[in-house]
PLY file of the C-alpha trace (Angstrom):
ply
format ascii 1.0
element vertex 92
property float x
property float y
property float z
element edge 91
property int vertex1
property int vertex2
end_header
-0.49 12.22 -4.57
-3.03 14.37 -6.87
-6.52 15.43 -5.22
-8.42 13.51 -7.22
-6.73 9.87 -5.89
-6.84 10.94 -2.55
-10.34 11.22 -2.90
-11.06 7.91 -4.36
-9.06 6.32 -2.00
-10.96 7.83 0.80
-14.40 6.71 -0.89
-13.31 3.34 -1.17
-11.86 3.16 2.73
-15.57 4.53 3.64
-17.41 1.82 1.59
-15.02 -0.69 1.49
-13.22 -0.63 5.14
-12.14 -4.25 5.39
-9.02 -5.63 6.01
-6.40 -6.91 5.21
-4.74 -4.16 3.13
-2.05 -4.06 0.43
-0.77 -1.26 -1.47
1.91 -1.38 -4.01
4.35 1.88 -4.24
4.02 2.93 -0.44
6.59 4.51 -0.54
6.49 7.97 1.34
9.40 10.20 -0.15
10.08 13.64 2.09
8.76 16.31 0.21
5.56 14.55 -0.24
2.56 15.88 2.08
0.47 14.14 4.90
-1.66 12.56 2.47
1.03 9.75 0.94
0.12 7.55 3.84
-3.35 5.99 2.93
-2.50 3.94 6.06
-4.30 6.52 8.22
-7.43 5.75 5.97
-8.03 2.07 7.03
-7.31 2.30 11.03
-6.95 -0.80 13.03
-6.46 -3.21 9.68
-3.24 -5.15 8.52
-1.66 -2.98 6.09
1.51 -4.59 4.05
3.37 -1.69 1.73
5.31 -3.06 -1.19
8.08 -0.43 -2.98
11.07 -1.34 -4.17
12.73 0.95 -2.33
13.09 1.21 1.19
12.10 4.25 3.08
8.82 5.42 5.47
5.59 3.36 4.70
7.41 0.04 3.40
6.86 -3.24 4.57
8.12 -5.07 2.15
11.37 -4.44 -0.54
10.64 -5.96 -3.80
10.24 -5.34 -7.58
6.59 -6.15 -8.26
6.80 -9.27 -11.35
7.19 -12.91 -11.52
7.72 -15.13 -8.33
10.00 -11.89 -6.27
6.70 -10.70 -4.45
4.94 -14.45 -3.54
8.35 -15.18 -1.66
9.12 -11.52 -0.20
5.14 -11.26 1.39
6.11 -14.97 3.02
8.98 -13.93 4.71
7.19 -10.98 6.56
4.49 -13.16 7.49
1.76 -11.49 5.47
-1.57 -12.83 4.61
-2.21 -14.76 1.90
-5.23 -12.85 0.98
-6.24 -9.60 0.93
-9.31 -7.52 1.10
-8.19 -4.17 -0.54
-4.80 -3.86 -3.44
-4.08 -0.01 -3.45
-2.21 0.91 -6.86
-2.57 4.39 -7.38
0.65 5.81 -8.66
2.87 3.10 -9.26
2.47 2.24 -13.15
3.96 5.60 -14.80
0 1
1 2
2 3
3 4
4 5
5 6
6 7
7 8
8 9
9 10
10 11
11 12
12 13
13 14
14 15
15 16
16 17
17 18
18 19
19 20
20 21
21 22
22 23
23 24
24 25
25 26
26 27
27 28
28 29
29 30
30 31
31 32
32 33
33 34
34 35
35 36
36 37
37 38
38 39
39 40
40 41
41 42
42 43
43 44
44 45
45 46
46 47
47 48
48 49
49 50
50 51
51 52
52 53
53 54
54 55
55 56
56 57
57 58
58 59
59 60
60 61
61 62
62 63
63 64
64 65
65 66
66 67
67 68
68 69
69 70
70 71
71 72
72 73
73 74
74 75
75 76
76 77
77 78
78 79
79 80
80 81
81 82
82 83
83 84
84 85
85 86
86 87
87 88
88 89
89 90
90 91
């Protein structure tokens, strides 16, 4: 994760600290450093991670489009609504 996301992702956990939490691409690959897992950010919140891989820091396997997420965030008994979508490196 570059500097510069980190960073806004820390602002908005300081000003915007509400739950619950989603983030799309949470993914946390081996060679990446401590700071892949925003989780530590928002402590004490729900926090659902959508890749569509499996690995560290997923919740939920799915390929983000159409009806595939709706029915995959049922079946682990997410909320319905959330108070914070994290995208930060997903869409290359």
């Amino acid at each position: 994760m570059t500097p510069n996301i980190l960073k806004f992702v820390k602002l908005i956990s300081e000003i915007h600290n509400k739950g619950p939490i989603l983030e799309f691409g949470s993914r946390q690959l081996p060679n990446q450093d401590i700071n892949s897992n925003l989780r530590t950010l928002f402590p004490g919140k729900q926090y659902v991670g959508i890749d569509r891989d499996a690995g560290t820091g997923v919740n939920v396997i799915c390929e983000v489009g159409k009806d595939r997420l709706s029915n995959q965030l049922y079946k682990v008994k997410a909320p319905k609504q959330y108070s914070t979508i994290l995208m930060c490196e997903m869409i290359e």
